[in-house]
BAVEX-704867 format. One record per residue: x, y, z of N, C-alpha, C in turn; residue number from 0; residue in one letter. Coordinates in Angstrom, 3 decimals. Layout:
N
n_px_n_py_n_pz_ca_px_ca_py_ca_pz_c_px_c_py_c_pz_seq_type
X_Y_Z_X_Y_Z_X_Y_Z_NUM_a
...
//
This chain:
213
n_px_n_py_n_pz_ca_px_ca_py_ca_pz_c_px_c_py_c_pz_seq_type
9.155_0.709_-8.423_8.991_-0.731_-8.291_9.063_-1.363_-9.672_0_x
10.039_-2.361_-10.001_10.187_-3.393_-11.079_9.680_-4.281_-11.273_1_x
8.576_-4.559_-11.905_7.592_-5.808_-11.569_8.150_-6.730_-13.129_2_x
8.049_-8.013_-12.998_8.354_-8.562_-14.345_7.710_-9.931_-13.920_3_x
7.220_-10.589_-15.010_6.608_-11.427_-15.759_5.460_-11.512_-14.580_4_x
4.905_-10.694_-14.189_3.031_-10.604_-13.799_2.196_-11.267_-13.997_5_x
1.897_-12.938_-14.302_1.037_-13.314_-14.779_-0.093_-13.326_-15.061_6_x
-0.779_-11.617_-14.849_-1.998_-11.339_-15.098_-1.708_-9.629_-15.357_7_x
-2.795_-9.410_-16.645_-3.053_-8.399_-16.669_-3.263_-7.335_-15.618_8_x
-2.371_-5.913_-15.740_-2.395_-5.191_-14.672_-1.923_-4.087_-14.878_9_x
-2.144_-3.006_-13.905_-1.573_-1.578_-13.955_-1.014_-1.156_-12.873_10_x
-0.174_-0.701_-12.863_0.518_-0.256_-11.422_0.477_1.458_-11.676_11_x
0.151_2.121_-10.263_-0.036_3.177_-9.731_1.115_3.383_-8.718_12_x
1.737_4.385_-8.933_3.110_4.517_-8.270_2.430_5.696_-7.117_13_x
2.445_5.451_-5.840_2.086_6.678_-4.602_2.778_8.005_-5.190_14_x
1.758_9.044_-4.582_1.391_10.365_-4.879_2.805_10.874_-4.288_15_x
2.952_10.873_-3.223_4.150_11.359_-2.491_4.347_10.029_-1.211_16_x
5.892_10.051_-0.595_5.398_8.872_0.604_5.492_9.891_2.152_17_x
5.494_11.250_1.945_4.935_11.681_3.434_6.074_11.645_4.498_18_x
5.372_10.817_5.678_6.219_10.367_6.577_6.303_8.384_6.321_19_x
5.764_7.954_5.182_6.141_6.720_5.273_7.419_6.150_4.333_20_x
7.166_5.153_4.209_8.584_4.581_3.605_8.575_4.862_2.250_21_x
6.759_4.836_1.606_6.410_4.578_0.386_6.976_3.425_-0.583_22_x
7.101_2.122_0.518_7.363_1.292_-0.292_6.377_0.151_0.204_23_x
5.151_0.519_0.402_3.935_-0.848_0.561_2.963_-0.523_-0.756_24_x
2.631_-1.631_-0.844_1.524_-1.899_-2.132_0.545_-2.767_-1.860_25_x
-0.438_-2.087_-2.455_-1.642_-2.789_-2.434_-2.308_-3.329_-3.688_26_x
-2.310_-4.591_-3.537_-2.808_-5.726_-5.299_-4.697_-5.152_-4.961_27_x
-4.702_-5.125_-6.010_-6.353_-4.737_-5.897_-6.747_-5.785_-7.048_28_x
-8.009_-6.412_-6.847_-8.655_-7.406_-7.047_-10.306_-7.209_-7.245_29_x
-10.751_-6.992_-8.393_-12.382_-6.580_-9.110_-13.005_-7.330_-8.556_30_x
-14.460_-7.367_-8.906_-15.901_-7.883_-8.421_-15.970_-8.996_-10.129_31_x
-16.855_-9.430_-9.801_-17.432_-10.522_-11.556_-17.707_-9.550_-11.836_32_x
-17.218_-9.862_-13.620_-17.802_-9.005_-14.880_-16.991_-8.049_-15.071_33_x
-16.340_-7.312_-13.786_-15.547_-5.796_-13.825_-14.231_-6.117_-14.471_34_x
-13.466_-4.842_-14.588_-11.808_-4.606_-14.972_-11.023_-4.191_-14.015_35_x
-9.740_-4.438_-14.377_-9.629_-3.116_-13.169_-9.558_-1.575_-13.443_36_x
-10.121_-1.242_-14.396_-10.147_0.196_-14.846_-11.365_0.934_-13.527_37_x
-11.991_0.017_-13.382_-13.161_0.382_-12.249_-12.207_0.660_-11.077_38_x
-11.183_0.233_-10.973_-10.583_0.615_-9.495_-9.783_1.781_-9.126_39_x
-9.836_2.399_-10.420_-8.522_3.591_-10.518_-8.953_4.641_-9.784_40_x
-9.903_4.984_-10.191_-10.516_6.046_-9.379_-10.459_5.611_-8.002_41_x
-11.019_4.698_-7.458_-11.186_4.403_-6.279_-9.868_4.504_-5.021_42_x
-8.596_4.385_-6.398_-7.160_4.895_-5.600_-7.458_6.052_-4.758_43_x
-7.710_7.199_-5.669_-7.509_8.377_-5.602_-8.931_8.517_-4.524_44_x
-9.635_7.922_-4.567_-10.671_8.119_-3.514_-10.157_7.352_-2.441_45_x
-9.733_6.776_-2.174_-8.713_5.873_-0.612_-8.033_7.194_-0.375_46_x
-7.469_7.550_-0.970_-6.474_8.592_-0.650_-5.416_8.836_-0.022_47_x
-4.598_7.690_0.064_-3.147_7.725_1.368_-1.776_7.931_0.710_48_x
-1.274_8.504_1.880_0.358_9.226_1.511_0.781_7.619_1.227_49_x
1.831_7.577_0.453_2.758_6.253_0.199_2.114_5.171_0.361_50_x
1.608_5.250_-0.395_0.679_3.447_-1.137_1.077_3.564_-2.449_51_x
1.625_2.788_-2.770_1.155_1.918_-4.406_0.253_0.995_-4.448_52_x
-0.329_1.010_-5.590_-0.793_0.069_-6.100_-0.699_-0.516_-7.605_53_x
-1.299_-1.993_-7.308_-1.126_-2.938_-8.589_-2.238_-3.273_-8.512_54_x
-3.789_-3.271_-9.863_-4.561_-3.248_-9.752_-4.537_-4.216_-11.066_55_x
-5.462_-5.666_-10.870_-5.002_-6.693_-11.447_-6.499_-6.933_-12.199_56_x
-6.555_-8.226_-13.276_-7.653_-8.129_-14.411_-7.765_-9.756_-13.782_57_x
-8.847_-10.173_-13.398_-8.755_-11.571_-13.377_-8.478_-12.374_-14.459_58_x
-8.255_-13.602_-14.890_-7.837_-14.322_-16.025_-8.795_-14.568_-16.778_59_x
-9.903_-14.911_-16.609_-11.280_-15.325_-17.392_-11.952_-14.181_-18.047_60_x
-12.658_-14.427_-19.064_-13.131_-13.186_-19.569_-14.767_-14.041_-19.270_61_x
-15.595_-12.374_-19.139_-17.047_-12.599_-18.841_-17.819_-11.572_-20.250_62_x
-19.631_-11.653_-19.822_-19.922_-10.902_-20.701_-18.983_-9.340_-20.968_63_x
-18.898_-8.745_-19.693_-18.629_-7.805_-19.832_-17.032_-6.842_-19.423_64_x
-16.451_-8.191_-18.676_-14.776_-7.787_-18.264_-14.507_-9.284_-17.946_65_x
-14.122_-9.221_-16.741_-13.084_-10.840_-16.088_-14.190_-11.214_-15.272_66_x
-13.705_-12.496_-14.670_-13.912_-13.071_-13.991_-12.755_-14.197_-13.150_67_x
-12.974_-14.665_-11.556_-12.003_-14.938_-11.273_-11.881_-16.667_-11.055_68_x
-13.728_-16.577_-11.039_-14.091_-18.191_-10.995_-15.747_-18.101_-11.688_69_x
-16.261_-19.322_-11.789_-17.626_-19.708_-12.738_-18.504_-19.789_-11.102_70_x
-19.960_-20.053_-11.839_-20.813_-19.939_-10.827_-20.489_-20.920_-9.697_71_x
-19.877_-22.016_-9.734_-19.328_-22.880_-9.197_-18.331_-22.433_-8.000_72_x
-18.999_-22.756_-6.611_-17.744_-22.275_-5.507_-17.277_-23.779_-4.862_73_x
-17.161_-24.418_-5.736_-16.530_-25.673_-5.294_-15.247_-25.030_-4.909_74_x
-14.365_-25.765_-4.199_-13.323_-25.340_-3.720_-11.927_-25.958_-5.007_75_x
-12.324_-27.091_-5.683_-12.276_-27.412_-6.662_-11.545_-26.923_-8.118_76_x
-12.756_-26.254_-8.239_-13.049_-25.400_-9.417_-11.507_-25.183_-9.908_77_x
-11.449_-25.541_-11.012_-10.549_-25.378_-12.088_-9.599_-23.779_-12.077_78_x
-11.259_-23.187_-12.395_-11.155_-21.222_-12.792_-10.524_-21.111_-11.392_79_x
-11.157_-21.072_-10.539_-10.826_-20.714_-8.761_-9.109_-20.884_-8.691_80_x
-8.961_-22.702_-8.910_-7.301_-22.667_-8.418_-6.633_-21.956_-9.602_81_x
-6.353_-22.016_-10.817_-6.084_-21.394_-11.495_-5.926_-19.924_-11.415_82_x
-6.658_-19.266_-10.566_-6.639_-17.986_-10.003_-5.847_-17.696_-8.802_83_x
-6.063_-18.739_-7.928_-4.871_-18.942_-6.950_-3.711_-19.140_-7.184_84_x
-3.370_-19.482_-8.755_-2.036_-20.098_-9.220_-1.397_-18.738_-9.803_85_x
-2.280_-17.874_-10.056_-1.910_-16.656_-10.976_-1.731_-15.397_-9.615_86_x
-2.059_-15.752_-8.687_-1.816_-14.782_-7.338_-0.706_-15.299_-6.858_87_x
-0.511_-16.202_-6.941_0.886_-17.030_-6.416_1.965_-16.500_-6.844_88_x
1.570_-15.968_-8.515_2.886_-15.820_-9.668_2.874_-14.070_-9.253_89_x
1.812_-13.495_-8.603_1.898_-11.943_-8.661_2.748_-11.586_-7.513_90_x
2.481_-12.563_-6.678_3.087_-12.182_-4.934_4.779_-12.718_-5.525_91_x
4.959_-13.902_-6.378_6.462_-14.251_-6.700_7.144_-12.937_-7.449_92_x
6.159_-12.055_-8.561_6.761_-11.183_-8.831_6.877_-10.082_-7.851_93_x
6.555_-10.035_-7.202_6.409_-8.808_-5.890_7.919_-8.831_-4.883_94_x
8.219_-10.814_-5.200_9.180_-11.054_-4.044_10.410_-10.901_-4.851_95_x
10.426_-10.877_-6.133_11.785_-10.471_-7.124_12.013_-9.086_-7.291_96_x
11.012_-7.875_-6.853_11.201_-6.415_-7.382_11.499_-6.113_-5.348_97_x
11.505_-7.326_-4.667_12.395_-7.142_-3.441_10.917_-6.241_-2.373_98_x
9.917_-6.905_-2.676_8.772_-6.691_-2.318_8.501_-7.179_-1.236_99_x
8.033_-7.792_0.408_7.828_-8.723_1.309_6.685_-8.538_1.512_100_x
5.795_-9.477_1.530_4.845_-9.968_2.440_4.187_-8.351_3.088_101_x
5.054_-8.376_4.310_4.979_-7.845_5.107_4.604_-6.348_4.782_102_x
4.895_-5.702_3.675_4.784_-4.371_2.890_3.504_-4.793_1.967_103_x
2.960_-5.744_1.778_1.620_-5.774_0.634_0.437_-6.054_1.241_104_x
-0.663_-5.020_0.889_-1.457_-4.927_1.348_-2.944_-6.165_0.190_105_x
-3.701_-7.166_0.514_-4.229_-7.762_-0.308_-5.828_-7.084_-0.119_106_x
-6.351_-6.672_-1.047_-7.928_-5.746_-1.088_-8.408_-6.719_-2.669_107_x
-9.422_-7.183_-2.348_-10.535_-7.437_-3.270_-12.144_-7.075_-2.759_108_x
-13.020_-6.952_-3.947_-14.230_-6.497_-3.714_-15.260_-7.794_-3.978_109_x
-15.946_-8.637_-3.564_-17.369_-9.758_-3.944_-16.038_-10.720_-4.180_110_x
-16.680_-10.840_-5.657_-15.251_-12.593_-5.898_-14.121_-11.909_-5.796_111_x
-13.834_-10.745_-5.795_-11.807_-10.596_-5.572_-11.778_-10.362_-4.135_112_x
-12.884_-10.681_-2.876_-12.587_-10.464_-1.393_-12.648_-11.972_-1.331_113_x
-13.328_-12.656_-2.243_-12.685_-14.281_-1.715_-11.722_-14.927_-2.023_114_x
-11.290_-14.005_-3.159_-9.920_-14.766_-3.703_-8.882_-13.933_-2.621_115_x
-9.039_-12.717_-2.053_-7.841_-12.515_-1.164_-7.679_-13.061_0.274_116_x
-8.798_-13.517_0.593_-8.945_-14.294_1.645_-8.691_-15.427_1.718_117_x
-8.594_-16.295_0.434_-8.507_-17.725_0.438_-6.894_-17.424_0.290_118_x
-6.418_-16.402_-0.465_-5.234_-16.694_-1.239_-4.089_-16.326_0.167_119_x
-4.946_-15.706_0.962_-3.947_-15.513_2.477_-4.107_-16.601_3.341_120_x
-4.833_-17.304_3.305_-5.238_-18.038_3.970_-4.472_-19.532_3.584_121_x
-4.138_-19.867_2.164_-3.278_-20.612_1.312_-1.529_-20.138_1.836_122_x
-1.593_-18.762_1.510_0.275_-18.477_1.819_1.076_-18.869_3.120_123_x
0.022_-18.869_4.147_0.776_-18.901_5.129_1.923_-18.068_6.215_124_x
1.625_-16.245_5.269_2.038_-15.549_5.691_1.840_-14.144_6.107_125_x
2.845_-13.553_6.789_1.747_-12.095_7.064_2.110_-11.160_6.127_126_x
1.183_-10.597_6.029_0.707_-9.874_4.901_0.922_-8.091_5.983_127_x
0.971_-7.039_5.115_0.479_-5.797_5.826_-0.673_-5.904_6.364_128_x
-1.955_-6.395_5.579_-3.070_-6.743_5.705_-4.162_-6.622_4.484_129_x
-5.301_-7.072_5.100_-5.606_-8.341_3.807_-7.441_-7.223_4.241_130_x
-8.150_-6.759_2.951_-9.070_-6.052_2.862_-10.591_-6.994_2.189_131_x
-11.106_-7.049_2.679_-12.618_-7.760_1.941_-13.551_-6.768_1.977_132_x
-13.790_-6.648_1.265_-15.026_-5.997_0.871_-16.338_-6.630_0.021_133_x
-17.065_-7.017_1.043_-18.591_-7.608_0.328_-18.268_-9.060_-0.163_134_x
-17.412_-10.032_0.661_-17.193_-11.295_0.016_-17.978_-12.066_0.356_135_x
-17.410_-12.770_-0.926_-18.183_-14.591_-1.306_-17.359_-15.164_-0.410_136_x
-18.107_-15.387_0.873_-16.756_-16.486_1.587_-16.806_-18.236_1.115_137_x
-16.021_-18.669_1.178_-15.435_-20.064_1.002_-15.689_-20.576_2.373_138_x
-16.421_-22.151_1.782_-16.464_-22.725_3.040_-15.794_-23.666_3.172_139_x
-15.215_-23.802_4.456_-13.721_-24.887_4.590_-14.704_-25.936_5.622_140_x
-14.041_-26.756_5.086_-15.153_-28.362_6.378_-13.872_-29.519_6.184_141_x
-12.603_-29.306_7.001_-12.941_-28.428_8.308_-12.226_-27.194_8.237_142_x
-12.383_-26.223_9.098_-11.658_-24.995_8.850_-10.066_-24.945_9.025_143_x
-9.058_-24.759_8.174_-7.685_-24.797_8.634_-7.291_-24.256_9.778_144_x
-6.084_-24.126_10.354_-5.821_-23.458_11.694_-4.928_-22.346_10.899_145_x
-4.960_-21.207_11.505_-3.726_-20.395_11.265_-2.468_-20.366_11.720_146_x
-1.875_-20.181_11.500_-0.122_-19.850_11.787_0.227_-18.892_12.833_147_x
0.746_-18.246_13.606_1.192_-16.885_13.898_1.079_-16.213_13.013_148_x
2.190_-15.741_12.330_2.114_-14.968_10.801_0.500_-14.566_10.491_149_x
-0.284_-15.660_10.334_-1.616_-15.186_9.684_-2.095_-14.681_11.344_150_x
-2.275_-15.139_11.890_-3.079_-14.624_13.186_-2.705_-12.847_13.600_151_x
-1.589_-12.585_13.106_-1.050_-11.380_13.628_-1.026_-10.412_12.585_152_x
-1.733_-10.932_11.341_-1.854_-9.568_9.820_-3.292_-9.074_10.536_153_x
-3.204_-7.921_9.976_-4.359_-7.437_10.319_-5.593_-7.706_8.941_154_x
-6.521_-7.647_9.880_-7.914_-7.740_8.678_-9.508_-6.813_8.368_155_x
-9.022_-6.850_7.813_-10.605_-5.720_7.681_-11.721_-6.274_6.834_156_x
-12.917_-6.527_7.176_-13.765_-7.118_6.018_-15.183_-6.187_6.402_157_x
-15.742_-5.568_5.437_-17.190_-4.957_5.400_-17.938_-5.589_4.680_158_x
-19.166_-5.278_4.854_-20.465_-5.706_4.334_-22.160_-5.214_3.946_159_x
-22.640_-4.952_3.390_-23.766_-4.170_3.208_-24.738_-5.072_3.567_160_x
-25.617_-4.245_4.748_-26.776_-5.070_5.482_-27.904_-5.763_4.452_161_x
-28.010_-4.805_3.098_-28.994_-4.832_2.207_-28.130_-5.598_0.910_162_x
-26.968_-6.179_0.956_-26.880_-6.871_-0.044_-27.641_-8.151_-0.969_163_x
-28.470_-7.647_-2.233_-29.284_-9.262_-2.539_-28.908_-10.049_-3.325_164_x
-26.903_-9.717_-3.416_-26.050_-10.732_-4.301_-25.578_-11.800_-2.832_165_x
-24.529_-11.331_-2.125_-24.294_-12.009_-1.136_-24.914_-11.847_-0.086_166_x
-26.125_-12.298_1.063_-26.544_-12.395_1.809_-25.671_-11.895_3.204_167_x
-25.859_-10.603_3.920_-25.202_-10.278_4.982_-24.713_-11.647_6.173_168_x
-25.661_-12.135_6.236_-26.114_-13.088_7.161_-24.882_-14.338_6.625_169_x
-24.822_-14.681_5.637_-24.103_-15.717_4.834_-22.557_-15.493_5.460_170_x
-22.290_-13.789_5.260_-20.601_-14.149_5.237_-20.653_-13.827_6.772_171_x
-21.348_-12.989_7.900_-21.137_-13.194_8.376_-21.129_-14.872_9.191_172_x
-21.585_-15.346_9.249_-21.801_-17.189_9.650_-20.477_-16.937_9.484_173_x
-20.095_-16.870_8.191_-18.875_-17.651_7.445_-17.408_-16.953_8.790_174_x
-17.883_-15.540_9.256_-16.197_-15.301_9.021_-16.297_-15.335_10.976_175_x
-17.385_-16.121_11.445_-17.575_-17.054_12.935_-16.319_-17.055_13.030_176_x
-15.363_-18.060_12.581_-14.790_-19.149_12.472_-13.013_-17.889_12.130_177_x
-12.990_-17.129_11.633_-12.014_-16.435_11.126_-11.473_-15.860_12.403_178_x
-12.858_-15.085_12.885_-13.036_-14.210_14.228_-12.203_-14.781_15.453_179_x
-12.328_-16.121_15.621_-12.198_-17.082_16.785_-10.393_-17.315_16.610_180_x
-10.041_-17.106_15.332_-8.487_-17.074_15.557_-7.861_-15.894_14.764_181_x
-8.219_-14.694_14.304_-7.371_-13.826_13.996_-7.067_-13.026_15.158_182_x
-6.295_-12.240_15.383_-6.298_-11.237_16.884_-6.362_-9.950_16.581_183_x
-6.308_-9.350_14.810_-6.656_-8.346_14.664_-7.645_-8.079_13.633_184_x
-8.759_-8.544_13.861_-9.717_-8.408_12.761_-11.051_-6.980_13.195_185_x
-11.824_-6.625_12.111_-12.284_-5.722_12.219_-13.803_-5.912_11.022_186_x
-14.596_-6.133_11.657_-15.942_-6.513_11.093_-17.055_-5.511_10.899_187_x
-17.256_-4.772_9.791_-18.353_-3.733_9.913_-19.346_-4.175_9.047_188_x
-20.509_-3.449_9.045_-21.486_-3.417_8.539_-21.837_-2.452_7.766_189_x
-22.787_-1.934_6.342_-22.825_-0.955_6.287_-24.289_-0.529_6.047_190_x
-25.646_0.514_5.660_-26.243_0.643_5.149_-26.571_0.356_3.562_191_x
-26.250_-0.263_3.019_-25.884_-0.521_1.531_-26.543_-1.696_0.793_192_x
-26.538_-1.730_-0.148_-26.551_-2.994_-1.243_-25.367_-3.626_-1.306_193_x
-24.731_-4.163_-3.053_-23.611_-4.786_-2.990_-23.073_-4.193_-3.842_194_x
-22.111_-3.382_-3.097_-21.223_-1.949_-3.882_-20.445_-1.672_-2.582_195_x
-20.005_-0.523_-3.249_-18.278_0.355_-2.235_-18.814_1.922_-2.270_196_x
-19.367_1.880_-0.472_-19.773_2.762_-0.569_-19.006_4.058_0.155_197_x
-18.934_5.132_0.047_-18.619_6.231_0.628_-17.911_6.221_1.899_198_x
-18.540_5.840_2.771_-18.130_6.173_4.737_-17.446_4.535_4.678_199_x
-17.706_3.479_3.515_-16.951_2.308_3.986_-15.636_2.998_3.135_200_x
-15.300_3.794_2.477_-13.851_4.116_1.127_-13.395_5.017_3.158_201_x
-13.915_5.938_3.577_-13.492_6.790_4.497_-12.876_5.635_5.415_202_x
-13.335_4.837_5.856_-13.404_3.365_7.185_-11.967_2.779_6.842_203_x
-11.932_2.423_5.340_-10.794_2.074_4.897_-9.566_2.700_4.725_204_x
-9.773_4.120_4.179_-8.408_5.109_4.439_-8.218_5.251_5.859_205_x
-9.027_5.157_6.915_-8.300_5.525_8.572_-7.839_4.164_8.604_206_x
-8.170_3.311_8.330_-7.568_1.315_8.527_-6.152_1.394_8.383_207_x
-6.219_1.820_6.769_-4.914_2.086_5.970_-3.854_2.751_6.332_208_x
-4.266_4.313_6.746_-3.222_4.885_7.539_-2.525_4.091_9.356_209_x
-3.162_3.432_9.665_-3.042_2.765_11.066_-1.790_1.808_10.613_210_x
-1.444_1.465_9.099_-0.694_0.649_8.985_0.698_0.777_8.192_211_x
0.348_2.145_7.935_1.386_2.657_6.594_2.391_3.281_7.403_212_x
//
């Protein structure tokens, strides 16, 4: 895969072997606040699937301790926020020049990178392979947009840790009411956990993954 002018810091991971798949889907991976994406590398190799790539991206903002993708501020607003949407815009444009579709990219973020992949699918208007949350900050829409076909028919996966005391379990679920009522393939778990990526949710996600590769 030929990726050029990326507008964000990033590393691409070329699949192990592609198996019986095409080995031409990719998955943009998207950090938590504060992190890099050096935190996600490993986590490839712990997903573990025949023919995936990935592109594992640095948000634009710098924090104490890595990126960030927006400020404490979840205005919908927010400067940092669209600006981040503007720089996902430019990653999916480079994706569509190395002859990349939609339809082959898989979107996974973890806390603020599960709201930026949710908003940022939710913005495109298109289907995606499917679109991964893990432990998000959901965005609240008043009023909620409608979906498309295209979006109604990507598949979705979003988890959550019952014991999270960054994002409130209770919070995103409310939030993803409203998601539920018009996606047709969504998939809502729960886990024993805090606010992290834990073990049997990395396992939950490689059987997801293979269902689609």
């Amino acid at each position: 895969m030929n990726f050029q002018n990326i507008p964000l810091d990033h590393h691409f991971i070329p699949s192990v072997n592609k198996g019986m798949t095409t080995g031409h889907k990719l998955m943009i991976v998207l950090h938590g606040r504060g992190d890099t994406l050096d935190s996600y590398k490993t986590l490839t190799s712990e997903i573990n699937v025949t023919g995936l790539n990935y592109l594992l991206l640095n948000a634009p903002f710098t924090e104490s301790f890595g990126y960030t993708w927006y400020d404490d501020s979840f205005d919908l607003m927010d400067h940092r926020y669209l600006e981040s949407l503007k720089r996902l815009k430019g990653v999916l444009s480079s994706c569509l020049s190395a002859r990349i579709s939609p339809s082959d990219i898989f979107l996974f973020g973890f806390s603020q990178g599960a709201r930026m992949v949710l908003d940022f699918f939710l913005h495109e208007e298109k289907k995606f392979a499917g679109v991964l949350a893990l432990s998000p900050r959901m965005s609240h829409f008043e009023p909620f947009p409608k979906f498309n076909h295209l979006q109604c028919d990507t598949p979705l996966f979003v988890a959550h840790g019952l014991y999270d005391p960054i994002i409130p379990f209770q919070e995103t679920s409310n939030e993803l009411t409203t998601w539920q009522s018009q996606m047709n393939n969504m998939i809502f778990e729960s886990y024993e956990m805090a606010h992290e990526i834990d073990i049997l949710e990395i396992q939950k996600v490689r059987q997801w993954l293979n269902d689609y590769l």
